[in-house]
N, C-alpha and C positions, 0 to 999 in steps of 0.2 A: 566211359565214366558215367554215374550215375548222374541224370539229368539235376535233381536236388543239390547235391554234391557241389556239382559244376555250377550252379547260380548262384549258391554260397559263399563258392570261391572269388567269382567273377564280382558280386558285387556287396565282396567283406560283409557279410551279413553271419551271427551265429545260428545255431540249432534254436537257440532258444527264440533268440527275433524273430526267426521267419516259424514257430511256432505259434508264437506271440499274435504275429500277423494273418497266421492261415486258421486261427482259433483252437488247434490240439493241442495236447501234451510234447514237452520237448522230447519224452521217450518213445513217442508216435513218428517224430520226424527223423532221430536214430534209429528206428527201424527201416525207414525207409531209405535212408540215408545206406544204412548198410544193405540193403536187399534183404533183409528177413522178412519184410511185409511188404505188396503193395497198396498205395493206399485204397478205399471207397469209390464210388462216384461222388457221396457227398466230400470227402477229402478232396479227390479230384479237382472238382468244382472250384474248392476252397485256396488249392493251390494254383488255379488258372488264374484267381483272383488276386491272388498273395503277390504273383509275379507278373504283373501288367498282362496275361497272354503266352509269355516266354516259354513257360511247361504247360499246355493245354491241356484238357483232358484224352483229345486224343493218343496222347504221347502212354498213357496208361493204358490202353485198348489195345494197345499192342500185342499180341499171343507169347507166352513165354517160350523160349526156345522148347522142341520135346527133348527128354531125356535120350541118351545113346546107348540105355541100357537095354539087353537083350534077353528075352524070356530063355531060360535057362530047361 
């Protein structure tokens, strides 16, 4: 589950609050929300802060999985 997602869930907060609270657009945090984007290191930052700690930035440094596509 999307980290976003799940502290949304966990503490009834909308897209748009926790936009509200991390300074972006509510269409910034439905991107992330859904995986089309990840966020900045300034977003990062912004959502370390927006959630006491809870999503650190670390959690974004992560490598995305590689694809299992094979040159053809």
């Amino acid at each position: 589950m999307n980290a976003i997602l799940g502290y949304l869930e966990r503490h009834r907060i909308s897209q748009k609050e926790f936009a509200e609270q991390a300074g972006v657009s509510p269409p910034m945090v439905c991107q992330w929300v859904s995986g089309k984007r990840r966020p900045c290191v300034t977003s990062a930052l912004a959502i370390e802060k927006a959630t006491g700690g809870k999503i650190p930035v670390s959690y974004w440094s992560k490598s995305k999985p590689k694809s299992k596509r094979r040159a053809v």
